[in-house]
C-alpha positions, 0 to 999 in steps of 0.5 A: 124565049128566057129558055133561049136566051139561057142557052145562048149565054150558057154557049158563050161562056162555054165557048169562052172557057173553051178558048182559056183552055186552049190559050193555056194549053199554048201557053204552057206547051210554048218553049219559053226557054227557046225565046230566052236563049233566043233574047239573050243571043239577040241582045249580044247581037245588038250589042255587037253591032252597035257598041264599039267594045263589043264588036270590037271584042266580036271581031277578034275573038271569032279568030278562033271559031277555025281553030276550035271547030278544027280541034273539036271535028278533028278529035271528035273522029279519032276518039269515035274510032277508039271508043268503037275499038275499045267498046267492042274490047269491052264485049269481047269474051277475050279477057286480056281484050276485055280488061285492057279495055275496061282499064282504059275507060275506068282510067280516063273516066277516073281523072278529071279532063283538065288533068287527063289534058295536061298528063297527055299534053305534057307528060305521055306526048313527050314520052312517046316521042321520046321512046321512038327516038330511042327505038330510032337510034336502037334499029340504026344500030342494027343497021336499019338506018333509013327508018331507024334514022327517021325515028331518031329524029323525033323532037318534042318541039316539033310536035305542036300544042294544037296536035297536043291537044287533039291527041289529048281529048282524042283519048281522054273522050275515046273512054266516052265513046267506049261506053256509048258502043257498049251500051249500043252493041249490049242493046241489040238482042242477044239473039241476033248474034245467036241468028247470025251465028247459026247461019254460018257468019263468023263473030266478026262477021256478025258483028259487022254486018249484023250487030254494029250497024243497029247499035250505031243506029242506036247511039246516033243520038248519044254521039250527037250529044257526045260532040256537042259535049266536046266542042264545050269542052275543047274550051279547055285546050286554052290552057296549053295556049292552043289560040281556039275562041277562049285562049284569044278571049282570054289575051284580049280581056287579059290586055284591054280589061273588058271583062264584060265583054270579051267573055258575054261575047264568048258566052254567046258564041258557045251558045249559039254553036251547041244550039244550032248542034242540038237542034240538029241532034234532036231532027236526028232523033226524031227522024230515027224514031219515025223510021224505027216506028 
């Protein structure tokens, strides 16, 4: 009977630490950091619905949500298809390809963004537009008045801050994406050229039937992070007073002095964009890796 009783009392404990352990092991495998991002977002929305200030602060400020999405999703493309050109200038065996492109990407990634911003914006934008008026007024010359005429009428006011910008991190993040490229094409094995090469295909061919479509499958995530990045970062556009979310939060502290506010509730919007974007990229990860395996 007491050899009974022992066991009983042994199982229990057993069983008690038992459920401990499985409640620590919840406990630690729990994404505390998800539930306080989770409490800040849903505090700000308290706030924004229930304080005067805030909401109003809310309401102008989600003017610019438009403008930056646009800026980002726009700039985002372009710079994909001048990072795609230039990685594959920085795998070709050209050398004339393969430094031009490595200029390009050392160049941009050694200026700091908000330089590189201005410089483009402010300075290589208006030179361009400068040069086409020249080249306008050069072909009218030579009596191609339809086109030389249309270049000549080039005009630097005309050209806008927000396509400043646009153009701006369109090439300054196109040095970016040259690298993710690299990496994906010099990723996929070098006899898979070899294989494709061997059976008649062309290096283009090759590298367009063959090799670019595993890098891309490849870099898929690192694009998805590499927006993510730039949709923060086309807060920086501000400073050419293109009216995105940080220009307007920006004005309206400026005038209403609610520090406070304004900039929680332009936290928070940033916040909850690029979480929503990264929550995106890592079902993107995870469907990648249940197809590669």
């Amino acid at each position: 009977m007491a050899l009974n009783d022992s066991t009983a009392v042994a199982n229990r404990v057993a069983l008690r630490e038992l459920s401990r352990q499985r409640l620590r092991t919840k406990l630690a495998s729990f994404p505390w950091w998800l539930a306080a991002i989770g409490l800040i977002i849903t505090t700000t929305l308290y706030l924004i619905a229930n304080a005067p200030s805030f909401n109003e602060a809310f309401s102008t400020i989600r003017a610019g949500i438009t403008v930056t999405l646009t800026i980002t999703l726009v700039s985002y493309a372009i710079s994909l298809v001048i990072g795609l050109v230039t990685g594959l200038g920085r795998v070709s065996k050209n050398i004339g390809s393969q430094n031009v492109a490595t200029f390009y990407v050392e160049l941009m990634r050694g200026i700091p963004m908000l330089v590189s911003i201005f410089f483009i914006a402010l300075v290589l934008v208006p030179g361009a537009v400068d040069l086409l008026g020249a080249l306008g007024v050069k072909l009218s010359e030579l009596g191609l008045t339809g086109i030389g005429g249309f270049l000549s009428s080039a005009d630097n006011r005309a050209v806008s801050m927000s396509l400043r910008a646009v153009i701006a991190l369109s090439i300054t993040y196109g040095a970016y994406s040259a690298e993710i490229f690299r990496a994906g094409i010099q990723s996929v094995p070098v006899g898979q050229m070899e294989a494709a090469r061997s059976q008649g295909l062309s290096y283009g061919q090759a590298m367009r039937h063959i090799i670019l479509p595993q890098a891309v499958r490849n870099v898929l995530p690192a694009i998805g992070n590499d927006f993510i990045a730039m949709l923060k970062d086309s807060s920086l556009v501000s400073v050419l007073a293109v009216r995105d979310v940080t220009q307007i939060a920006r004005l309206y502290a400026g005038h209403s002095f609610r520090f406070p506010e304004a900039y929680t509730t332009l936290s928070v919007m940033y916040l909850s964009m690029t979480l929503m974007l990264s929550l995106v990229v890592k079902l993107i990860e995870k469907r990648i890796s249940t197809n590669g395996q």
